[in-house]
Backbone bond lengths (Angstrom), bond angles and torsions (degrees), N, CA, C in turn:
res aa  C-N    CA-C-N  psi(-1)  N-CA   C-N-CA  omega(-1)  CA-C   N-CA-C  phi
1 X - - - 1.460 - - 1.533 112.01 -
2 X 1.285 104.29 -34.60 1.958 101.88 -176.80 1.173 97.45 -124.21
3 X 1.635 132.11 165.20 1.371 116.33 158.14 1.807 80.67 -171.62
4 X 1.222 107.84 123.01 1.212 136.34 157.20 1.702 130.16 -90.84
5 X 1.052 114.64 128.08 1.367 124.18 -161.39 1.743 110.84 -156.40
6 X 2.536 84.46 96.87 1.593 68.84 173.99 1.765 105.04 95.54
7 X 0.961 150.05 -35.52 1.236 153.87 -135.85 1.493 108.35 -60.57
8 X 1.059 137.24 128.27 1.694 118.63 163.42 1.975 95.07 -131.88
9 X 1.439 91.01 165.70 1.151 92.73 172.31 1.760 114.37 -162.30
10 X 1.444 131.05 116.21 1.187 124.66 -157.99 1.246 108.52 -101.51
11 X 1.645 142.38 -179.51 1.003 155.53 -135.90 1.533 99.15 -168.07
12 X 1.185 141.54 99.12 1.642 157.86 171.85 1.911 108.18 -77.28
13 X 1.173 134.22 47.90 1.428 98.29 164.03 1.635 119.03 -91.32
14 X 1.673 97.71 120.89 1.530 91.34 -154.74 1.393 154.79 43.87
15 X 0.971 143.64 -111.38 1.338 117.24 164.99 1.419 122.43 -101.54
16 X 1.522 119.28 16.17 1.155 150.38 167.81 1.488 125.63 -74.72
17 X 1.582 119.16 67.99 1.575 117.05 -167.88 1.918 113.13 -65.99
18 X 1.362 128.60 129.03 1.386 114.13 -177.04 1.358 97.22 -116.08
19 X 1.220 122.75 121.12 1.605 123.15 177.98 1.317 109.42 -76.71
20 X 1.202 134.14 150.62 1.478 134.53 -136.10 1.708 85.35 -142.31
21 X 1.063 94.76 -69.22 1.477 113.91 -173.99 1.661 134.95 -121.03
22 X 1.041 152.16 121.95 1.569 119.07 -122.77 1.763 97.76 -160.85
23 X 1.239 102.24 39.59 1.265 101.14 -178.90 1.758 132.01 129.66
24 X 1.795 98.76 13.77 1.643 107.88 -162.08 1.723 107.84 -75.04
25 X 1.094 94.67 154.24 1.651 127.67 167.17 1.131 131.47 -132.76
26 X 1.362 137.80 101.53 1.323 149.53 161.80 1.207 115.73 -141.61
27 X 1.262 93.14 176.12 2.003 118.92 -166.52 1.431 97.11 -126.78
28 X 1.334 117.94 149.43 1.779 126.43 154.83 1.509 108.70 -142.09
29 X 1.316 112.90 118.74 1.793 105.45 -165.35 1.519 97.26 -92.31
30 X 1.171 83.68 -171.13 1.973 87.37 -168.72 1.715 93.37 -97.46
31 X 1.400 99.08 133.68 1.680 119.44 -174.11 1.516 123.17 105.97
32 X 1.927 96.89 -23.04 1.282 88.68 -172.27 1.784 123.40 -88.14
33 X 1.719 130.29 157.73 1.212 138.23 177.64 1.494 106.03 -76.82
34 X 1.296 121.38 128.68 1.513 99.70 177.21 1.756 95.61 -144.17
35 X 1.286 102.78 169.12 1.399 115.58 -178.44 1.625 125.66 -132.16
36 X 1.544 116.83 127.50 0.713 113.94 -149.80 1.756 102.64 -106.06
37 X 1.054 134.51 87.93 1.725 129.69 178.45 1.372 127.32 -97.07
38 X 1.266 107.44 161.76 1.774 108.50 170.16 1.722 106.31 161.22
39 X 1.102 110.77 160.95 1.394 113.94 172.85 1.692 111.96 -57.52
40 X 1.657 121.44 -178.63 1.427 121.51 155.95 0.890 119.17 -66.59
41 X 1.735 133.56 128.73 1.499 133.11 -170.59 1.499 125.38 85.04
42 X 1.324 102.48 7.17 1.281 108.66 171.15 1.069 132.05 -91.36
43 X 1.649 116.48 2.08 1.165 117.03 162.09 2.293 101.45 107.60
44 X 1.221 108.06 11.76 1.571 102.70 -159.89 1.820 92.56 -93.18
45 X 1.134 118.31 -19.34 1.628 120.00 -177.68 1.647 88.94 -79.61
46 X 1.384 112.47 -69.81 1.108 101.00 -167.27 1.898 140.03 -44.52
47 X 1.472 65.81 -24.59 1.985 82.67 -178.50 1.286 96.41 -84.44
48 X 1.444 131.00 -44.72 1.646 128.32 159.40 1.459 119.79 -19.29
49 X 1.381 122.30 -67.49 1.567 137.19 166.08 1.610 123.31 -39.57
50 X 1.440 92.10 -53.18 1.621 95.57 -178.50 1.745 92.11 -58.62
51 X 1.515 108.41 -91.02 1.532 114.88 173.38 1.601 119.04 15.50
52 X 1.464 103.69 -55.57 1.719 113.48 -159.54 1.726 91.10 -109.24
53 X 0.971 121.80 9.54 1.687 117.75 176.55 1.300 114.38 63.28
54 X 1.341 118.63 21.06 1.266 115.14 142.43 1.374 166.96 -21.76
55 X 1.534 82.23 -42.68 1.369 121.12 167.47 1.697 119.95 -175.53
56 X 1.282 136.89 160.21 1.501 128.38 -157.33 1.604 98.63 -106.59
57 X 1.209 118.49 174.26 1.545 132.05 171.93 1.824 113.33 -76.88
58 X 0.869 100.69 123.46 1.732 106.47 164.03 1.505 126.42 -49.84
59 X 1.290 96.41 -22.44 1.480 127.61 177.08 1.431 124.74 165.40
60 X 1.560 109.45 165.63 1.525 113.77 -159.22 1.810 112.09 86.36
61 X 1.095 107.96 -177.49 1.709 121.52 -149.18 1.906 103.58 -109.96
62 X 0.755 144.39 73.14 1.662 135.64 176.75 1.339 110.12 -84.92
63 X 1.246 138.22 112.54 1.331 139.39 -148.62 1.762 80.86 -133.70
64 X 1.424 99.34 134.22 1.984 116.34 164.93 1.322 124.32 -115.35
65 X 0.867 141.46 115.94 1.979 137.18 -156.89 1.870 100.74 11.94
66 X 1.599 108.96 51.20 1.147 98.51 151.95 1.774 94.11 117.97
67 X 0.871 125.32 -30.84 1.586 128.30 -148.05 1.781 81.45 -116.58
68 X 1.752 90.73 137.49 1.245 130.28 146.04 1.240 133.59 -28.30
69 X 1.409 143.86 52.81 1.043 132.89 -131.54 1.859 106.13 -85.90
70 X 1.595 113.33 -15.83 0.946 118.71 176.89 1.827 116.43 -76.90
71 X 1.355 96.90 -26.43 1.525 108.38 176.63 1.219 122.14 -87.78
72 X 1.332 114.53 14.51 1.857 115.68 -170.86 1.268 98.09 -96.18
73 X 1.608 110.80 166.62 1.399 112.19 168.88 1.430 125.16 -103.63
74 X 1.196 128.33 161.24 1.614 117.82 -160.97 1.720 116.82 -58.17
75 X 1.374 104.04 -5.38 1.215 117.04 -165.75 1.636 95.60 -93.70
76 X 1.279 134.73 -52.31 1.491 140.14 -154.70 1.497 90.24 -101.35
77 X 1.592 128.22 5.50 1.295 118.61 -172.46 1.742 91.16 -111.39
78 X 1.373 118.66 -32.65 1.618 122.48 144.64 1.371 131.94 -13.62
79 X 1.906 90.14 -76.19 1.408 111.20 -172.36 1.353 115.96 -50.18
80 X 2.226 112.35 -51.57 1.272 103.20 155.37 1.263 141.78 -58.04
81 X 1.064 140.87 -25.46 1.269 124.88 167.32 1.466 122.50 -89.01
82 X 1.560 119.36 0.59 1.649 105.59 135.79 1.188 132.15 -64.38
83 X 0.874 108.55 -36.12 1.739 115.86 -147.70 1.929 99.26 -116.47
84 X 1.064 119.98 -10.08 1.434 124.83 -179.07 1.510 116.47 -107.32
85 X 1.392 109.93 -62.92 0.898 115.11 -171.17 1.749 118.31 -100.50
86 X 1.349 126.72 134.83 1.367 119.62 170.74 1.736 113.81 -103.73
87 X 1.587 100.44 143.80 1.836 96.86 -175.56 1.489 114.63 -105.16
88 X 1.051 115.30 138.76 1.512 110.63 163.62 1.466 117.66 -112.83
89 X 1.687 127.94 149.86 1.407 98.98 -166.15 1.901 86.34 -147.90
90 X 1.001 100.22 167.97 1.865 119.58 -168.73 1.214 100.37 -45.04
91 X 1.364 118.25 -65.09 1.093 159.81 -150.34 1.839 119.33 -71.73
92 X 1.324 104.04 -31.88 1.431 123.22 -173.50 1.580 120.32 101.81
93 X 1.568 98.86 -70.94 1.288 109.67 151.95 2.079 80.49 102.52
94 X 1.019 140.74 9.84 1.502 137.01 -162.18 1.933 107.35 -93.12
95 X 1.141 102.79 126.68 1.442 117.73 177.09 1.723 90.30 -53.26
96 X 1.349 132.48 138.48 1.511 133.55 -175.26 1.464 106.27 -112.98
97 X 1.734 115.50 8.24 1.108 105.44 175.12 1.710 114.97 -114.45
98 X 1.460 96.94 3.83 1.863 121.50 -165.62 2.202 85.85 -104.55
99 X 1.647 101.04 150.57 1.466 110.83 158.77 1.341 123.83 -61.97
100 X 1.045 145.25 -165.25 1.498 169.46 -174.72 1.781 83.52 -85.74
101 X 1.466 109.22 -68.44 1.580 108.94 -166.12 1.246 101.42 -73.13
102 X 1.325 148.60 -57.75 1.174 116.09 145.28 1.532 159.13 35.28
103 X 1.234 100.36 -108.41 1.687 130.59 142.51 1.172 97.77 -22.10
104 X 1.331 131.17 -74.28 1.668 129.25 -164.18 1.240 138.06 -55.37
105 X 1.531 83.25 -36.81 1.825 103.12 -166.36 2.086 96.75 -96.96
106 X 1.728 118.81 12.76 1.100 107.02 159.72 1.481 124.62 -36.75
107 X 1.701 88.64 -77.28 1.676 102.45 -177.05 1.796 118.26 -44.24
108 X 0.883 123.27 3.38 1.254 129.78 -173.70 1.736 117.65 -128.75
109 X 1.066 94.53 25.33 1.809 109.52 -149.09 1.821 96.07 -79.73
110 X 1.399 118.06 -21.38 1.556 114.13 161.56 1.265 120.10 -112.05
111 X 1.700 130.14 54.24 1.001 149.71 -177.59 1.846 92.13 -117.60
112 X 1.362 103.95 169.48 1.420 121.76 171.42 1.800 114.19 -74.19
113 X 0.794 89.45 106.66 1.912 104.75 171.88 1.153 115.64 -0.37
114 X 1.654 107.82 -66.68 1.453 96.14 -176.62 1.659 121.93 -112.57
115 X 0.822 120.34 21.94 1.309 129.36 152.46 1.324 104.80 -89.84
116 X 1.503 145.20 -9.64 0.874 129.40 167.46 1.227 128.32 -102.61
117 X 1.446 108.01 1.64 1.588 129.55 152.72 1.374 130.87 -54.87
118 X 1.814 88.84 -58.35 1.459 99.51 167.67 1.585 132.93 -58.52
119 X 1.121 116.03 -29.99 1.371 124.90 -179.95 1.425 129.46 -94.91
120 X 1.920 88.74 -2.37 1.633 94.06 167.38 1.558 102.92 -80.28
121 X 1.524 94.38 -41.34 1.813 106.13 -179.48 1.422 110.30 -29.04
122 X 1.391 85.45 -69.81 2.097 100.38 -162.56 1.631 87.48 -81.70
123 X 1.067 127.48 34.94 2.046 111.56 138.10 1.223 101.84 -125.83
124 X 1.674 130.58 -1.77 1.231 109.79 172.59 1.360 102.17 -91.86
125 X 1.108 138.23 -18.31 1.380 165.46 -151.96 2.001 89.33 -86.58
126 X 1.173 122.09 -46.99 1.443 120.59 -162.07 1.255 102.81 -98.21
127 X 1.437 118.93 16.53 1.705 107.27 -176.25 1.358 83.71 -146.75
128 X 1.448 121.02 31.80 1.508 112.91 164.52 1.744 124.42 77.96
129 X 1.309 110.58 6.71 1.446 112.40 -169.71 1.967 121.89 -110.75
130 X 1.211 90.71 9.77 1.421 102.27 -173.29 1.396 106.86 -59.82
131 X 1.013 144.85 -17.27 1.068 134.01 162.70 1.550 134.18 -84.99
132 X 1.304 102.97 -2.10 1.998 138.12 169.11 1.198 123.87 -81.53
133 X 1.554 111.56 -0.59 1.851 120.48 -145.10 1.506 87.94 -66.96
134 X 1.064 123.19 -58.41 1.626 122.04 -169.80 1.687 112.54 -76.13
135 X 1.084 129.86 35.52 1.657 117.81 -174.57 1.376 97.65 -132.70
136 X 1.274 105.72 139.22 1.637 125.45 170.69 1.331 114.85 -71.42
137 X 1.528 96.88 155.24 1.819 101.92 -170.73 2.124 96.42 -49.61
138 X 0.707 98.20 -30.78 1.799 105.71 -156.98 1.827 89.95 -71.37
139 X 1.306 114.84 -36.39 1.968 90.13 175.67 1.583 101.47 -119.16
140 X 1.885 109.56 64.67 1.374 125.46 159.11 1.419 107.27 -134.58
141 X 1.249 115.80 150.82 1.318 128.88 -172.48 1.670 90.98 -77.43
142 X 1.458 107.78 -178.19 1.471 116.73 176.75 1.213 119.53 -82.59
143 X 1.474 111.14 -13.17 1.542 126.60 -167.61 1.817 92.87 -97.92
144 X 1.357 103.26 -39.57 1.520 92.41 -176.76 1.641 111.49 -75.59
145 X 1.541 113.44 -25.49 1.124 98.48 -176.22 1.484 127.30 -94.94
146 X 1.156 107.53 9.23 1.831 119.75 156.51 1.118 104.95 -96.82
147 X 1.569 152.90 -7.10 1.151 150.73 126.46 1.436 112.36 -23.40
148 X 1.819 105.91 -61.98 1.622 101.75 -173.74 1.839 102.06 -83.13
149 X 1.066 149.26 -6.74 1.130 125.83 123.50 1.613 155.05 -37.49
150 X 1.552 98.39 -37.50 1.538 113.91 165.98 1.814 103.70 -54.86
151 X 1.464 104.00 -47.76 1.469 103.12 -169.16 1.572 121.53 -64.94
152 X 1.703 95.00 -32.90 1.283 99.08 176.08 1.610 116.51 -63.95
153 X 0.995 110.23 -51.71 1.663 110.29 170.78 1.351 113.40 -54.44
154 X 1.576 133.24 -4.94 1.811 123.27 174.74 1.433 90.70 -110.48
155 X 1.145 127.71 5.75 1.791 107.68 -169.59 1.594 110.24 -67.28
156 X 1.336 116.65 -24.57 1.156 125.11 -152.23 1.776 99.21 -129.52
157 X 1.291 95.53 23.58 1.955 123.43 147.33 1.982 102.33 55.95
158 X 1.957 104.65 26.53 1.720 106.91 -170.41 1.861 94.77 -35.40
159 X 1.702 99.08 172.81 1.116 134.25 151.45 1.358 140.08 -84.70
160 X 1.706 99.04 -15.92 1.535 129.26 176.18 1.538 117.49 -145.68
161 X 1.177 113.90 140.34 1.393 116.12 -163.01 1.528 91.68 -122.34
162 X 1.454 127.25 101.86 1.714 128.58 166.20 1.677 105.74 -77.85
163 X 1.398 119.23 118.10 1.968 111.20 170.86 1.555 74.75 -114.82
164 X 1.799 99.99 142.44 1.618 119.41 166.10 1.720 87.00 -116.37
165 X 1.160 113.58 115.47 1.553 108.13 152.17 1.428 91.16 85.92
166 X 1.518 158.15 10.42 1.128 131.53 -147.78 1.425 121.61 -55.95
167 X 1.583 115.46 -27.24 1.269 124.38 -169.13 1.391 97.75 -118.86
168 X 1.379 147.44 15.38 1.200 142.14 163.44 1.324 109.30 -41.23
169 X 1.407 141.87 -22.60 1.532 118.84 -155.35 1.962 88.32 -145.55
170 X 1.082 92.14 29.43 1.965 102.54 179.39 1.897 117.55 -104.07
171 X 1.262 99.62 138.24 1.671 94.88 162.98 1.610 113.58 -70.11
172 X 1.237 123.58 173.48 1.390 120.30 -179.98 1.651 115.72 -70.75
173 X 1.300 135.75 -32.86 1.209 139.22 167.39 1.903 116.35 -51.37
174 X 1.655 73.82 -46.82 2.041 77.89 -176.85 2.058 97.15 -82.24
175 X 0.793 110.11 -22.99 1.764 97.81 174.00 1.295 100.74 -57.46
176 X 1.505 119.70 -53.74 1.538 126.14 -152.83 1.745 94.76 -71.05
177 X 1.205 118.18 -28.28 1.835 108.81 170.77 1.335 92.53 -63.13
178 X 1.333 120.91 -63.96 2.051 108.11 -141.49 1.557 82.25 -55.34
179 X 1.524 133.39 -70.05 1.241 141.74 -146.78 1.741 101.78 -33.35
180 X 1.545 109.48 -59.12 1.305 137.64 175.64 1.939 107.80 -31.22
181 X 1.570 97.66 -74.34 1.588 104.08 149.28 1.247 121.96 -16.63
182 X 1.396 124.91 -86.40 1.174 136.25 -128.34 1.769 86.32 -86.20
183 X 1.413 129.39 -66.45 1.860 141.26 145.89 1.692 94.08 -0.99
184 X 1.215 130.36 -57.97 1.569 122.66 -153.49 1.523 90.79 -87.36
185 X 1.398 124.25 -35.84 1.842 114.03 -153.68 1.601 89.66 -75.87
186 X 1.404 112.10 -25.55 1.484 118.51 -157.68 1.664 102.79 -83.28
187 X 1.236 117.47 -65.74 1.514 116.53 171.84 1.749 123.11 -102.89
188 X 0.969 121.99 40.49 1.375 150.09 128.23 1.522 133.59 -90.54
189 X 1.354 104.66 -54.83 1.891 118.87 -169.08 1.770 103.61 -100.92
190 X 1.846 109.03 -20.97 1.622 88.66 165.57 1.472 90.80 88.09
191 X 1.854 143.07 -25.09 1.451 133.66 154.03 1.391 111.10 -19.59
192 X 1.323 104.04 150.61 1.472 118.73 174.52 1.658 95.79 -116.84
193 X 1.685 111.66 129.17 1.521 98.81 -166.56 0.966 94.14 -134.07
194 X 1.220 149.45 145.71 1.790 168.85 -154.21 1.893 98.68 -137.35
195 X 1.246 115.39 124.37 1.806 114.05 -178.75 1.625 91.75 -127.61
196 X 0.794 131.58 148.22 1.776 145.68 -179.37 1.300 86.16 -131.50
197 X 1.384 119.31 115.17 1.361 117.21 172.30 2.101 100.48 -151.26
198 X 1.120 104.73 155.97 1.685 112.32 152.62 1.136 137.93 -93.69
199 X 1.553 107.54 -3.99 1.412 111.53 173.80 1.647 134.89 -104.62
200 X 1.133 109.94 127.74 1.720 113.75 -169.75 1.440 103.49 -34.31
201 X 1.523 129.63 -46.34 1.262 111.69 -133.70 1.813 89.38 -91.78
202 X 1.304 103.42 -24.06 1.544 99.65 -171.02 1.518 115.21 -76.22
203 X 1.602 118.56 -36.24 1.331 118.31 139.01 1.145 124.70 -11.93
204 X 1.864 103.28 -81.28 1.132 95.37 -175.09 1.677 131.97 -77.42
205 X 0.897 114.39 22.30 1.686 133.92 166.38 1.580 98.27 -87.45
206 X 0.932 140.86 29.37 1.453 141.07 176.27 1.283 110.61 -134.28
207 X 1.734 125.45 164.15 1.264 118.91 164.24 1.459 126.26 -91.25
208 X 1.917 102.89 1.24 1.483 87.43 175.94 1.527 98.69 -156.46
209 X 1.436 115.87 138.54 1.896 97.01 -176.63 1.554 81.81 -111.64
210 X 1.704 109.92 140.01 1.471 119.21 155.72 1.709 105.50 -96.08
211 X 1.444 126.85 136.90 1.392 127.39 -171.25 1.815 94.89 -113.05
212 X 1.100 117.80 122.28 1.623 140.80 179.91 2.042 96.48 -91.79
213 X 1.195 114.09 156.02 1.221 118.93 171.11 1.469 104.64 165.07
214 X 1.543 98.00 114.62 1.531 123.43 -177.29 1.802 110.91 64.40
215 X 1.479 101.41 28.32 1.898 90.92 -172.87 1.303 130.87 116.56
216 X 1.829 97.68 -22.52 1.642 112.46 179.76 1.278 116.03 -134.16
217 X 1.201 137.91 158.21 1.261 165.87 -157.69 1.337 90.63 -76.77
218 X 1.740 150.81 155.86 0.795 152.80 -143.67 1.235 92.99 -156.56
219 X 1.464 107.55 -81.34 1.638 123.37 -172.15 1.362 91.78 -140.29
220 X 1.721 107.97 164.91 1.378 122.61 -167.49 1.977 82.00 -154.80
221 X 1.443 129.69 96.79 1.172 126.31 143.53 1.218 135.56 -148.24
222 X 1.793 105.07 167.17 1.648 87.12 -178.95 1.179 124.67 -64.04
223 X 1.180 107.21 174.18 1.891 130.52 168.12 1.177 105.67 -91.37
224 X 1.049 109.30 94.11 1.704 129.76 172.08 1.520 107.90 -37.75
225 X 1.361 130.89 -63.60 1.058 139.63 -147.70 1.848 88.05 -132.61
226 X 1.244 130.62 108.34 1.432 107.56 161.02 1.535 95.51 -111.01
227 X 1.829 76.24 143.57 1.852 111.20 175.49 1.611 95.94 -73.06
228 X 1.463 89.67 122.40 1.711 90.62 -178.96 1.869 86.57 -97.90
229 X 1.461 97.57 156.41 1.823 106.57 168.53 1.613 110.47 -86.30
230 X 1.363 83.85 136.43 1.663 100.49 179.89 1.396 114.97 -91.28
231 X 1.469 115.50 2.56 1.644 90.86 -155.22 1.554 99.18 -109.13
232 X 1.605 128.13 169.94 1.304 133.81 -162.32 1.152 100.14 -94.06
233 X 1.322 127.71 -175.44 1.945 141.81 -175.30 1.456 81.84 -104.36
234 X 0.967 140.07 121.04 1.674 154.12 151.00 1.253 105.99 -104.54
């Protein structure tokens, strides 16, 4: 599904070039959990962006189920990351004046009404929140409300699931749900899911951590043992 070859990518403030990325190579096949680590400045956001078409390589090869990602146009580089890819972000990212159902049925916001009801339903429905459909980010916990983010990123059924931080701003119970989440879409639903995270344990809830540092790839291996999540959708 991904395959990087070569990748660099620079940083211009003024006459000040900052190399970002400086030469990466990797693969992510379709199905697999992977993890994305490294200190600040190591280049793991940035490789995040390229990944989700964010933005293209300065040079080197980034290929997406097949396609050129450096050769697309801003328009078909769009289309994929509606319709391909779903995001999850630290932060939530949720309009606080829109519901749970709401929130969901953004990405779908020039679709037909009620088909686009339904499919906010059945993704709030798969991350445990069907009974939340009407409540604002403000009477959801933090765990529920990266829940109604998780959903927002499947409404529109991606092929790849990017989490930056998913549990950055979580207690340990509500990490162990998203983790739980993200474990079921992956070896249940067959998602291909990418996690950028700093923490060991969420790493190691994956089948593979790639380690970034100063721009380059470090190590690329499996997870010997992955910590599966124990905890329920509450």
């Amino acid at each position: 599904m991904i395959e990087l070859e070569n990748v660099t990518k620079i940083y211009r403030m003024g006459k000040v070039e900052v190399p970002a990325l400086r030469g990466v190579s990797l693969t992510v096949g379709q199905g697999e959990m992977v993890a994305i680590m490294g200190p600040s400045g190591s280049g793991k956001s940035t490789l995040m962006n390229l990944i989700g078409c964010l933005d293209v390589p300065d040079s080197g090869r980034y290929t997406f189920e097949g396609e050129d990602v450096g050769r697309l146009s801003d328009d078909r580089l769009a289309e994929i990351r509606n319709r391909k890819i779903g995001f999850i972000f630290q932060t939530y990212n949720l309009l606080p004046r829109l519901t749970a159902l709401a929130n969901v049925e953004l990405p779908l916001l020039y679709g037909n009404g009620r088909d686009r009801r339904r499919r906010a339903m059945e993704a709030l429905e798969k991350v445990g929140l069907g009974d939340r459909v009407h409540h604002r980010p403000t009477e959801l916990s933090g765990g529920q409300q990266q829940r109604v983010g998780i959903a927002r990123a499947l409404v529109k059924n991606p092929s790849l699931v990017l989490a930056d931080e998913p549990t950055g701003n979580l207690d340990s119970r509500s990490s162990e749900e998203i983790v739980a989440i993200l474990q079921s879409l992956n070896r249940e639903q067959g998602l291909t899911v990418v996690v950028v995270t700093h923490e060991p344990d969420i790493a190691a809830s994956t089948q593979r951590i790639i380690t970034t540092r100063d721009g380059v790839v470090v190590s690329d291996e499996p997870v010997k043992n992955q910590r599966m999540a124990l905890a329920g959708i509450g």
